[in-house]
C-alpha positions as CSV (number, residue, x, y, z in Angstrom):
1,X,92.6,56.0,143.2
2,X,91.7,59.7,142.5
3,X,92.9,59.9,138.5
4,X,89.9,59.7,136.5
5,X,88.6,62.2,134.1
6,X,87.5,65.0,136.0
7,X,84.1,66.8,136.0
8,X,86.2,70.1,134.6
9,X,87.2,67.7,132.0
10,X,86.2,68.0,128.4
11,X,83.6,65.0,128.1
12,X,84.0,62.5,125.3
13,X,81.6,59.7,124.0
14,X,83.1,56.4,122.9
15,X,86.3,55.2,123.2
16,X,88.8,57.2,124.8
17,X,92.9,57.1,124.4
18,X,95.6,59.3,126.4
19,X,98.9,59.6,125.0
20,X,102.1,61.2,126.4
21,X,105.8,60.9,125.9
22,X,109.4,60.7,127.7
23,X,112.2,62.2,127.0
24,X,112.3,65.8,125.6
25,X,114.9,66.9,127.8
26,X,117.7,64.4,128.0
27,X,121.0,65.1,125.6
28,X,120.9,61.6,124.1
29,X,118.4,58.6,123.1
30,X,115.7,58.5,121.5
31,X,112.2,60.2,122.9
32,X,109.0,57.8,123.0
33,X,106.0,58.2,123.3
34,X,102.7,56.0,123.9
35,X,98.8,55.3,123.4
36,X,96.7,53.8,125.7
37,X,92.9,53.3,126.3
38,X,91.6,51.5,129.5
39,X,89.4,49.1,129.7
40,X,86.4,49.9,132.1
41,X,86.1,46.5,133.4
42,X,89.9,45.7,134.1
43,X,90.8,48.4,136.3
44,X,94.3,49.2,138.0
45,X,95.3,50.8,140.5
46,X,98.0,52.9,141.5
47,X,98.4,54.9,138.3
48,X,99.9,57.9,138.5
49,X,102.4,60.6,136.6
50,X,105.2,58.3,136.1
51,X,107.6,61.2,137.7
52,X,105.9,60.7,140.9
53,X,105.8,56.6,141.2
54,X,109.2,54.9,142.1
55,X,111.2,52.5,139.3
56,X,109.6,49.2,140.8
57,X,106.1,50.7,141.0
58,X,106.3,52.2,136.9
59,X,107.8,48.0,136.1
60,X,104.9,46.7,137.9
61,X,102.4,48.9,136.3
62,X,104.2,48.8,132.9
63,X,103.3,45.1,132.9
64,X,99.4,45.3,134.3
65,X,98.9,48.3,131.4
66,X,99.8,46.1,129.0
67,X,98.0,43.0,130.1
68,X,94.7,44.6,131.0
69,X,94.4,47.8,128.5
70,X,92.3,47.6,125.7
71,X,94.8,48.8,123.6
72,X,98.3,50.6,123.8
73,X,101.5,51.4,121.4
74,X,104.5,52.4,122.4
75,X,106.6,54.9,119.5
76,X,110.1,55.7,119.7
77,X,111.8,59.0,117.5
78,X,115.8,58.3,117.3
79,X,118.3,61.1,118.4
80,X,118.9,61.6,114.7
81,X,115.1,62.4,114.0
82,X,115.1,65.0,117.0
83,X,117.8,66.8,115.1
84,X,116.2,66.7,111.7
85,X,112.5,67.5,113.5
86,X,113.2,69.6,116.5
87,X,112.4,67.7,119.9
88,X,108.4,69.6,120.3
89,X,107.5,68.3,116.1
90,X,109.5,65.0,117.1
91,X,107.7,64.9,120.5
92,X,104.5,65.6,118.9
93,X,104.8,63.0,116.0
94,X,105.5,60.0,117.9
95,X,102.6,61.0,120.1
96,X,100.4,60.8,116.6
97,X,102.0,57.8,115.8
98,X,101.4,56.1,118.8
99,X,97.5,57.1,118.4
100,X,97.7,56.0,115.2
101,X,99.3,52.8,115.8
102,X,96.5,51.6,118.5
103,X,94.9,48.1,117.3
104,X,91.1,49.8,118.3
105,X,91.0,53.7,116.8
106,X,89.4,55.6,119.6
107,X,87.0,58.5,119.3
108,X,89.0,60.9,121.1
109,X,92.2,61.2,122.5
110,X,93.5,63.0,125.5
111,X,97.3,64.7,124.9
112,X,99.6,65.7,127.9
113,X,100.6,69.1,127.7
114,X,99.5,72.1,125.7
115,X,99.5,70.5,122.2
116,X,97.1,69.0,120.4
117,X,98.2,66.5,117.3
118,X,98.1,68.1,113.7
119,X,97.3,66.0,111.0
120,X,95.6,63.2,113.3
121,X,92.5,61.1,111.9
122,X,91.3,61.2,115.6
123,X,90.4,64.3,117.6
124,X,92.1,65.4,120.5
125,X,92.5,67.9,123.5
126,X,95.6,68.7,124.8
127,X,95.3,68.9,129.0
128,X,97.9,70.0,131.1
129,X,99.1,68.3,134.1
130,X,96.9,65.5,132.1
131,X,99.1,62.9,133.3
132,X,98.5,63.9,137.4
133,X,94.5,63.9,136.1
134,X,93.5,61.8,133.3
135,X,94.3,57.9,133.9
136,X,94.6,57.0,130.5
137,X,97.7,59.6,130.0
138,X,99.1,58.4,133.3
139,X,99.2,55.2,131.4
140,X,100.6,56.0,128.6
141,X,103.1,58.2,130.8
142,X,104.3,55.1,132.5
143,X,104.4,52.6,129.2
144,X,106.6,55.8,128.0
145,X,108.9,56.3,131.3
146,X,109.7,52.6,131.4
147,X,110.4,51.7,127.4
148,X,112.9,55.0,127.3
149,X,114.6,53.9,130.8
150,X,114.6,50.1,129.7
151,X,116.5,51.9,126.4
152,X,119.0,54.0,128.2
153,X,120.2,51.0,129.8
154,X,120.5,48.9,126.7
155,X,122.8,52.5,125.4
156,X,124.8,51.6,128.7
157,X,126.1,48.5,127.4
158,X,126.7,49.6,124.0
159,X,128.5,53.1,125.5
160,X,129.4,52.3,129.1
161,X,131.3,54.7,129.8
162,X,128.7,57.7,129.3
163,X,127.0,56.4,132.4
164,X,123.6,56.1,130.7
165,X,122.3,53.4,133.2
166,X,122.6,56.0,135.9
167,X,121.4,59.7,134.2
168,X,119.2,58.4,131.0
169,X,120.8,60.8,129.2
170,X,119.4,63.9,131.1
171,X,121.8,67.0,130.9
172,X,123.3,65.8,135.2
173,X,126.6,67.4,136.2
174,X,128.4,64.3,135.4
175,X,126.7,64.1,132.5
176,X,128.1,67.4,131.2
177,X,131.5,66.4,131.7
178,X,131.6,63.3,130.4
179,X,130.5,64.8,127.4
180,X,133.3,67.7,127.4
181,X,136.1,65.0,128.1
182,X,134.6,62.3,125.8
183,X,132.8,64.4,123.4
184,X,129.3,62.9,121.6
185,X,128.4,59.3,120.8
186,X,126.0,58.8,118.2
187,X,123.7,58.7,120.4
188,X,123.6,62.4,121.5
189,X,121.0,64.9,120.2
190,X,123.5,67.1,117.9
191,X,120.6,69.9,118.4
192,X,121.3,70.5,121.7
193,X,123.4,73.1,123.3
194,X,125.3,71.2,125.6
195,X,126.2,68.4,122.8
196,X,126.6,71.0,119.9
197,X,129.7,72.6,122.5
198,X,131.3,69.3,123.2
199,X,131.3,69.4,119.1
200,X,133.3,72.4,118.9
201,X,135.8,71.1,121.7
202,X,136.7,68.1,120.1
């Protein structure tokens, strides 16, 4: 398995976390985020950016994380704290939350993307692509990736109709026009372009 903190890498001492989230783009649900920090002598294999592993692989690995990890939390920002926020502050706060929430603070902590968190007790170094390169936010990617998907599905039963089982809420073609002919459920980001026009058609 090729993920591990790279030479080019900014080096850390003690314990480190990675923490990255799911969800910015979809039109509904809630975006989540999550912590993790590995344990050296309880490796797994096969992680990876959860965009790149299949839905069986992220259940499997979802399971091992949380069994052999030192630590992890998994965050979730509702729809309506998106709107109130904006999705990069909401993104960005459940990431810091997650951090925060970790039963063992680490020393450092590793953020996907180009942001590091404000307002954290712990230090941290944004690192793009860090998922595809750092194994701890590939973690964290996959706890993320399967806690929002496992949530999109519960939405499914609670508003079948917007075919969340199938999309998870991203902005698909079928999406779209189930929103125009149905307009918003309570779960849809009121923020958002596509859901603020099906607002103005109904």
């Amino acid at each position: 398995m090729k993920i591990s903190v790279q030479e080019e890498l900014p080096r850390v001492a003690g314990l480190l976390a990675g923490t990255d989230e799911a969800g910015r783009g979809p039109l509904a649900g809630s975006v989540v985020a999550a912590a993790v920090i590995l344990d050296p002598d309880r490796r797994i294999d096969g992680l990876d950016d959860s965009k790149k592993l299949s839905e069986k692989k992220r259940e499997y690995l979802f399971d091992e994380i949380r069994d052999r990890a030192l630590a992890f939390s998994i965050i979730s920002v509702s729809a309506q704290q998106i709107d109130e926020m904006n999705i990069l502050q909401a993104s960005l706060f459940a990431m810091k939350s997650a951090v925060e929430s970790l039963s063992q603070a680490p020393d450092h902590v590793f953020v996907d993307g180009n942001k590091t968190l404000v307002d954290c007790a712990i230090a941290s170094t944004a690192i793009i692509k860090g998922d595809s390169r750092v194994a701890e936010i590939a973690a964290a990617s996959i706890l993320a990736k399967v806690e929002r998907d496992r949530q999109m599905r519960a939405l499914h039963r609670q508003y079948p109709e917007y075919g969340f089982d199938r999309h998870k809420g991203y902005p698909t073609k079928a999406h779209r026009e189930i929103l125009q002919r149905l307009g918003p459920c309570p779960e849809h980001r009121r923020s958002y372009a596509p859901v603020r026009e099906a607002l103005a058609i109904k």
